[in-house]
N, C-alpha and C positions, 0 to 999 in steps of 0.2 A: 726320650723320644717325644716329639713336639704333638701338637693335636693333630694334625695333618696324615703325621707317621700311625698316628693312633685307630684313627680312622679307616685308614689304608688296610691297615690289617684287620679291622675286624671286617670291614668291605671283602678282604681276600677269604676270610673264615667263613662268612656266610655262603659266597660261592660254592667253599671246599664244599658246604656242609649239602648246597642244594645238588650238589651232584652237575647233575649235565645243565646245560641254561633253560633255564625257564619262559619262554615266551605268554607274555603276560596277554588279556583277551582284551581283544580292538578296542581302541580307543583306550586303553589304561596307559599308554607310554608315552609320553606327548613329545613332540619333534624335537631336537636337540637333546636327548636324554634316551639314556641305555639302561634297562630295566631289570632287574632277578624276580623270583617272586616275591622276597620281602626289600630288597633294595633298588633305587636309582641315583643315576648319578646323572646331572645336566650340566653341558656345556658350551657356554655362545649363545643362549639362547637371549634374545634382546628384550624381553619379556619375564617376568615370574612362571614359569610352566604350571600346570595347572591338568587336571585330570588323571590324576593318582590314584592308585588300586586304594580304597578305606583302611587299609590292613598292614601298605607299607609303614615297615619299622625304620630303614635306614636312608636317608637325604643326602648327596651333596650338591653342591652350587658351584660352580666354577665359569668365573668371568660369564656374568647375567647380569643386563644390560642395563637393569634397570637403578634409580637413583636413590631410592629409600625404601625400607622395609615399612609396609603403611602397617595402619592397627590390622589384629585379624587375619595377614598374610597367610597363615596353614590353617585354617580354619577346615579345610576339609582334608587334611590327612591327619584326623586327631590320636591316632595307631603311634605315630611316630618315637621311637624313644632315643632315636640320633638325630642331629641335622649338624651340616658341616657348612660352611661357606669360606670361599678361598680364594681370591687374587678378583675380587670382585670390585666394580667399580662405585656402589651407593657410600654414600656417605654420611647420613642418617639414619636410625633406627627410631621409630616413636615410641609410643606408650601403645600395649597390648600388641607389640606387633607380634607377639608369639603366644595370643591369645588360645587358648583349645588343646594345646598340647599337655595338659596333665600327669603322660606318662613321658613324657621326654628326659631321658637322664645324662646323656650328652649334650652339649652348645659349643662346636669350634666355632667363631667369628674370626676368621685368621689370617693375616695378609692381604687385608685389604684396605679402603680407603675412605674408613670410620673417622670422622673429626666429633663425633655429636653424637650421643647416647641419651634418651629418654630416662628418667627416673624411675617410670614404671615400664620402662619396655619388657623386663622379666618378669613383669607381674603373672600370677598364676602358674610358675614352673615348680609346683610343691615335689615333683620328684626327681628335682633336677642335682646329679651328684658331680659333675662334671663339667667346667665353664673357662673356657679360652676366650679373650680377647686379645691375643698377642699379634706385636706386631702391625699395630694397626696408627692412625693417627692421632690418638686420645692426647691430648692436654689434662684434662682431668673428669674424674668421671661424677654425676650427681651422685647428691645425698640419699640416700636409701635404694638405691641401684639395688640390695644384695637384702632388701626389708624381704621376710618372710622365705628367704631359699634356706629353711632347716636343714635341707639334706642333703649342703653341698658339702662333697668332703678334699677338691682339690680347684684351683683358679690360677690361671695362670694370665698375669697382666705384663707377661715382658716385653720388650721390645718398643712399647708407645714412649713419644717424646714430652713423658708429665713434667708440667709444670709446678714446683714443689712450693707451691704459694698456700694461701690461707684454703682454697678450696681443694686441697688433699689431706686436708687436717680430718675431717670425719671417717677417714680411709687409713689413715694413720692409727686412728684408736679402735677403729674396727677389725684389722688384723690382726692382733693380740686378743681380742676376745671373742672368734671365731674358731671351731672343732671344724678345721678347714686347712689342710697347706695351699699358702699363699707365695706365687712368684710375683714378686712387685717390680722387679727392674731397677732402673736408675733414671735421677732425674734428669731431665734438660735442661732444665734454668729453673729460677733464674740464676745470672752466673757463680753465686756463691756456692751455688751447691749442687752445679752442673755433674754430672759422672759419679754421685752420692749416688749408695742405695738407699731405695725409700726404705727398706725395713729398719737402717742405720740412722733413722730421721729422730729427733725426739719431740711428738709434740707438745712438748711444757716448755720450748722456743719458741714457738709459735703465737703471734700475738695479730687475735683476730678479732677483736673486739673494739669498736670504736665509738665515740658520738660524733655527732654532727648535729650544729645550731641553726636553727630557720626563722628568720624574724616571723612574729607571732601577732605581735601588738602595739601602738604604740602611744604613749602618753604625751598628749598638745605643751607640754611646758616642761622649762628648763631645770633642771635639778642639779644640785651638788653631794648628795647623800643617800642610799636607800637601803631600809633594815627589814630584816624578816619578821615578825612574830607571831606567835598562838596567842588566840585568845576566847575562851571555851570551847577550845578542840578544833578553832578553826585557825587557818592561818591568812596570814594578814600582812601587807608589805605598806612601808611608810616612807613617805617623797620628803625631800626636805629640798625646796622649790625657794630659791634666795630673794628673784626677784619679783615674784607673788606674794614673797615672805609669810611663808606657810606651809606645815605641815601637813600632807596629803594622805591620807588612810585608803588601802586600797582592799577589798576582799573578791570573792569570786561570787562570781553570778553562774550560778547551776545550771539556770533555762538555757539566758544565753551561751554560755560558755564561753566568755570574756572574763575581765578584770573590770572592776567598778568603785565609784568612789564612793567612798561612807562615810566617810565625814572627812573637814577641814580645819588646821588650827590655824587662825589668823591673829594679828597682831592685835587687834582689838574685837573681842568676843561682840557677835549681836543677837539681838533677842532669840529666841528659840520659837518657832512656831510649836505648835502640839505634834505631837510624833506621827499624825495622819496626815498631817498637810505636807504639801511638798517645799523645797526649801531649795535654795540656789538658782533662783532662775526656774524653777520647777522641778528641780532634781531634789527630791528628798536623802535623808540618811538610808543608803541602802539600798537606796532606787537604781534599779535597773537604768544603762546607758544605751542611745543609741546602739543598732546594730551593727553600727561600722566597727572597720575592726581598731580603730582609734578609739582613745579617750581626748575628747574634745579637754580644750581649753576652759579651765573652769574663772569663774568674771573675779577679777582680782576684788581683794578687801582694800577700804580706805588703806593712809598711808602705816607701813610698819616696817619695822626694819628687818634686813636680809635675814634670813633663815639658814645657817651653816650645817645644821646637823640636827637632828632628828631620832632621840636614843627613846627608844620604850623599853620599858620595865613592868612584870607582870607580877603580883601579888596576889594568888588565891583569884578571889572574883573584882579585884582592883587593879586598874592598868592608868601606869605614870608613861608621861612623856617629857623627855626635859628636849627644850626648843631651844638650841643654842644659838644666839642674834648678834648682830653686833650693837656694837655701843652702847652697853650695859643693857639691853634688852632682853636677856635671857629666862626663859619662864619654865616653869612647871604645870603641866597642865595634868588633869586627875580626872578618873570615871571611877563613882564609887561602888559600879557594880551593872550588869548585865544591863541593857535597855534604855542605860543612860546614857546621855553625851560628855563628852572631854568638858573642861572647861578650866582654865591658869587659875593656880590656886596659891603660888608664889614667884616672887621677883628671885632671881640667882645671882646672890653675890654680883649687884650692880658694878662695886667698886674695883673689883679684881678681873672680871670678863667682860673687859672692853671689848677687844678681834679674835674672839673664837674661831678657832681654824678647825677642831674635829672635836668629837667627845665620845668617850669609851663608857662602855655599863661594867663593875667589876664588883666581886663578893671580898668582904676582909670581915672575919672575925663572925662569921656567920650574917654580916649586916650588909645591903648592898649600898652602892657609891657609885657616883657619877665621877669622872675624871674627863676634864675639860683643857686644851691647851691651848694657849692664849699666845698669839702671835704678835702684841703689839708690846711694845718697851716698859708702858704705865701701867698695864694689866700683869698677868702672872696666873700661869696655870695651877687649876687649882682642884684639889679632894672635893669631893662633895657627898657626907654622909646620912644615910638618914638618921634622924633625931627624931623623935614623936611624928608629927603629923608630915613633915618636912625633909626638905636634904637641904645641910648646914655644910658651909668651911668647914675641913678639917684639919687642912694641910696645901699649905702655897708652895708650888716647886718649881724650882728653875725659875728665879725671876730674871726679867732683863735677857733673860735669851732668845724669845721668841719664839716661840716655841708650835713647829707649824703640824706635828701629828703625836696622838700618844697610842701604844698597844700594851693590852692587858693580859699576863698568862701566868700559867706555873711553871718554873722549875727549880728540879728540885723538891717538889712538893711545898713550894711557898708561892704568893703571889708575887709576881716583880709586872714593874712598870716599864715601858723602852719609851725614849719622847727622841721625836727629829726637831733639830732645829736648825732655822738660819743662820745660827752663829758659830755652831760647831758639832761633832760628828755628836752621833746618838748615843746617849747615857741611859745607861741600865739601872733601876731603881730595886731593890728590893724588900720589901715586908719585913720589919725585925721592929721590935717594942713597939707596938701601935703607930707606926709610920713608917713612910718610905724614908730609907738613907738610901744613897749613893754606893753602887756598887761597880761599877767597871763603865768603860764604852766600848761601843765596836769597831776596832781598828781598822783600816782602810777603808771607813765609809765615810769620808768628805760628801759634803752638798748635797744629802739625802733628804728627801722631800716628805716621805710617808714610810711607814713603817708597817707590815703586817706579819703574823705567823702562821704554821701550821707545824702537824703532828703527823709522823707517818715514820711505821713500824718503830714505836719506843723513842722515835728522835723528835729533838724542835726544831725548826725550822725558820728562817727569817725571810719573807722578803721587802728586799730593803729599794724604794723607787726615787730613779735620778729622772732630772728633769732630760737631761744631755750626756748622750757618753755609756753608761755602761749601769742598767738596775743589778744589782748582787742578791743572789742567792747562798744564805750562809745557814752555819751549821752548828749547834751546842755540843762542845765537847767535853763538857763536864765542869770548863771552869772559866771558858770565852766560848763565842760565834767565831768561827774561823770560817775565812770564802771559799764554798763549795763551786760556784759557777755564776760569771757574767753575762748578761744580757741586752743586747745594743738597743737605748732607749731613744725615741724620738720625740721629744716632744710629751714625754710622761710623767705622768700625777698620779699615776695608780697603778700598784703592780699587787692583784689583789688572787691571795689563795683560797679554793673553793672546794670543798668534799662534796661532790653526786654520785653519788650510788656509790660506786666500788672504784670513782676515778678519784685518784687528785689532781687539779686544774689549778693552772695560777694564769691569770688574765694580766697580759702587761698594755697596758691604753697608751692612746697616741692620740698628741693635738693635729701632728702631720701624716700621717699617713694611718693604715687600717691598724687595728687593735690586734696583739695576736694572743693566740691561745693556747698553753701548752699544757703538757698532760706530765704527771712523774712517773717515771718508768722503775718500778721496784728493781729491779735485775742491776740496773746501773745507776738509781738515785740520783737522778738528772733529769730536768727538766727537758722534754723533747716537743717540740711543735707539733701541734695539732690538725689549726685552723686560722685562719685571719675569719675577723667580723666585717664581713662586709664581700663584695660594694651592696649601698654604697656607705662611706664608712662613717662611725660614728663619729661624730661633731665633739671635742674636745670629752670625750667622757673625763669622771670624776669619780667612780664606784661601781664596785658588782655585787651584785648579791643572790642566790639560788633558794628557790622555795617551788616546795611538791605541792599538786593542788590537781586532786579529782585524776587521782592515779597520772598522773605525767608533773612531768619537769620543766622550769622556768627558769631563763636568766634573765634581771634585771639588768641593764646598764642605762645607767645616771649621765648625763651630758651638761657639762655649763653652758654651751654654745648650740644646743638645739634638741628636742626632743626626749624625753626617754622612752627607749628601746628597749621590747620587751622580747627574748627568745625561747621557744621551744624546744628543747633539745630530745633528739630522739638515738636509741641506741643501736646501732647497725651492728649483725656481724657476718664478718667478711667471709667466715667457710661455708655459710649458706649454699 
């Protein structure tokens, strides 16, 4: 029996019970309504009726005129422990609109033309056992509709046309852990799962959680490289700015709540003022930057050569940076502890890093190494390990191929090497007697530009970036990468994978059109689209990279042809 039928009959019991009819004293009965002495029933009436015996216990409503239930509506029948409404025309109910009623253990809302329900409209029905919304126009209902009704023991939600999207998810996992029978009905869309029962729903299908990136900041100058690091608990991002030729240090400013510069490494070091004075134009190390939400252009150093890459290395209270340059320029620069500044402390294998194209930081044998690849015919990529104060040759690899990206990782549980080069698909290197040897390449990747990986649930991961045509996503199978999924590249140098929070991202860049950004979907271990960056869009980016900083999250992206672009990513969810 529906709530309607329910009503009916206890309306016909209460009659039985009063015996002959009761004519209630003047003025208790208000026009369009028929009165007992604990029940009424109104009908037509174009207005909320109003002037009720204190004492009536049963209500109904029937086609009353009016368009929403405000806060506070029965405020003065607080007796009440039925109320019914039924072919009525509002279509709103607020918040407290059934304020006062305390003892009400019935709520039929039933056949009528509800699209919009208030989150606290039930607020205060602590003894309410009894709750129909059937029948009505609901899509879906807020989140905590049903907070605080301990003592409901039946709900009946059939008949509305829900929408079985992310905002029925809170409704989903609250049916199962309610001492309540629940009529939920069937969905109406969207079309996949039209004419489903919601209680047939599962939601651990349900995928409601997203990010979304907002540009945040952005840096006056062009870059090709930017890395993350700690250094005494804080963290810290590094530019590697080609045509400034100089590596950029960026940390965060607490006041303002920007990103600021703390120092620069230029091709040719100059004197140091004392650590109170200001330095660059008046920017000291650590000085706060204008309030804009830019980083200004910082005034180039005399001449030095391009700056490709930008690797730090942290040591206890010592932090390296190897500055990869062209044309035998490549430096090491050192801080030998808290307070100090960077300053090149060695030349890198002038004769071997001629056109550095990228350089990886990698651990072998408990000692860490720089790996640099060297993209020109007369140079040669090359090991670079520490030795005493220094990082030494260790090992020259791939001569003569040119060699335009190298990535460092484990499997297996050994170190292996992966280098792209101009001249032929990517060869995989691995760790065996104190050097890399040659261990495989990856089949079906011709004209692969860059190389990066990632990790996700126990597997490795490759993403491998064409310039034209098709970046691949591949896959370790215990003894090759085999192609898991293609991706149409326009115009890309970068197809870089990223772990924030609980997502995996892999950013694939674009010289022509926007950057896009995909997210891995565990269920299907494929990469699904996210988001495009932009408009408007980034200017030839060249790198990504993510760092937490004063409880929120950062994307860098690096641009050869304009700006770096700094983003804020915030996390959204959808069943809110």
């Amino acid at each position: 029996m529906g709530g309607a039928g329910i009503l009916l009959l206890l309306l016909l019991l209460a009659e039985v019970g009063a015996g002959a009819a009761w004519r209630p004293p003047k003025g208790k009965c208000p026009p369009s309504c028929s009165c007992s002495k604990d029940s009424a029933l109104c009908e037509g009436s174009p207005d909320l009726p109003e002037s009720f015996s204190p004492t009536l216990l049963s209500l109904s409503l029937v086609r009353i005129g009016v368009t929403q239930l405000k806060a506070g509506s029965f405020l003065r029948v607080p007796s009440l422990h039925l109320l019914l409404f039924t072919f009525n025309s509002f279509s709103m109910i607020e918040d407290d609109a059934f304020a006062g009623l305390s003892h009400l253990q019935y709520l039929f809302i039933e056949d009528n033309e509800i699209g919009s329900i208030s989150k606290n409209a039930l607020r205060g029905l602590r003894s309410l056992t009894h709750l129909s919304l059937a029948n009505n126009h609901l899509e879906t209902l807020p989140r905590f509709l049903f907070r605080d009704l301990e003592t409901l023991t039946h709900v009946d939600l059939r008949g509305n046309p829900f929408q079985c999207d992310c905002r029925v998810l809170w409704l989903l996992q609250w049916i199962p852990s309610v001492n309540a029978s629940v009529g939920t009905g069937a969905c109406a869309g969207p079309t996949a799962l039209a004419h489903m029962q919601l209680r047939h729903l599962d939601p651990k299908t349900f995928k409601c959680r997203t990010i979304e990136l907002s540009r945040f900041q952005t840096v006056g100058e062009s870059a090709l490289g930017v890395e993350p690091f700690s250094y005494q608990g804080e963290p810290h991002m590094v530019l590697a700015q080609p045509f400034a030729g100089r590596c950029l240090i960026l940390s965060w400013d607490y006041g303002l709540q920007r990103f600021r510069l703390e120092e620069e490494l230029s091709g040719e070091p100059t004197p140091h003022p004392p650590p109170h004075l200001p330095a660059c134009g008046g920017r000291g190390v650590g000085a706060a930057l204008p309030t804009s939400p830019d980083l200004p252009l910082v005034p180039d150093s005399p001449t030095a050569p391009s700056v490709v890459s930008c690797k730090p290395l942290v040591l206890g209270l010592r932090l390296f940076v190897l500055a990869a340059r062209l044309w035998g320029g490549s430096q090491l620069w050192a801080r030998p502890g808290p307070g100090l500044r960077l300053a090149p402390t060695q030349a890198l294998a002038p004769k071997r890093l001629l056109r550095p194209n990228d350089a990886e930081l990698l651990w072998l044998d408990g000692q860490p190494c720089f790996v640099v690849a060297d993209a020109s015919k007369a140079g040669s990529t090359t090991l670079l390990c520490r030795d005493g104060p220094g990082f030494y040759p260790r090992q020259s690899l791939h001569a003569w191929h040119r060699d335009t990206d190298a990535e460092a990782f484990e499997l297996d549980g050994r170190p292996h090497l992966l280098l792209a080069s101009a001249s032929q698909r990517p060869v995989l290197f691995h760790w065996f007697g104190g050097r890399f040897e040659r261990r495989t390449d990856i089949p079906e990747a011709e004209d692969v530009y860059a190389t990066r990986h990632f990790q996700a649930s126990g597997d490795v991961f490759l993403c491998l970036t064409r310039y034209i045509g098709d970046s691949l996503v591949m896959r370790w199978d215990g003894s090759m990468f085999r192609l898991l999924q293609q991706l149409p590249s326009r115009g890309a140098h970068v197809f870089q994978p990223l772990l924030i929070a609980r997502d995996q991202l892999a950013i694939l860049g674009s010289d022509f059109t926007f950057s896009q950004v995909f997210r891995l979907e565990p269920d299907k271990g494929l990469l699904e689209p996210l988001q495009e960056l932009g408009p408007p869009a980034l200017v030839a980016p060249r790198a990504f990279a993510h760092i937490a900083m004063a409880g929120r999250r950062f994307l860098f992206a690096a641009c050869f042809k304009g700006p770096t672009q700094i983003y804020q990513l915030h996390e959204l969810d959808l069943s809110a």
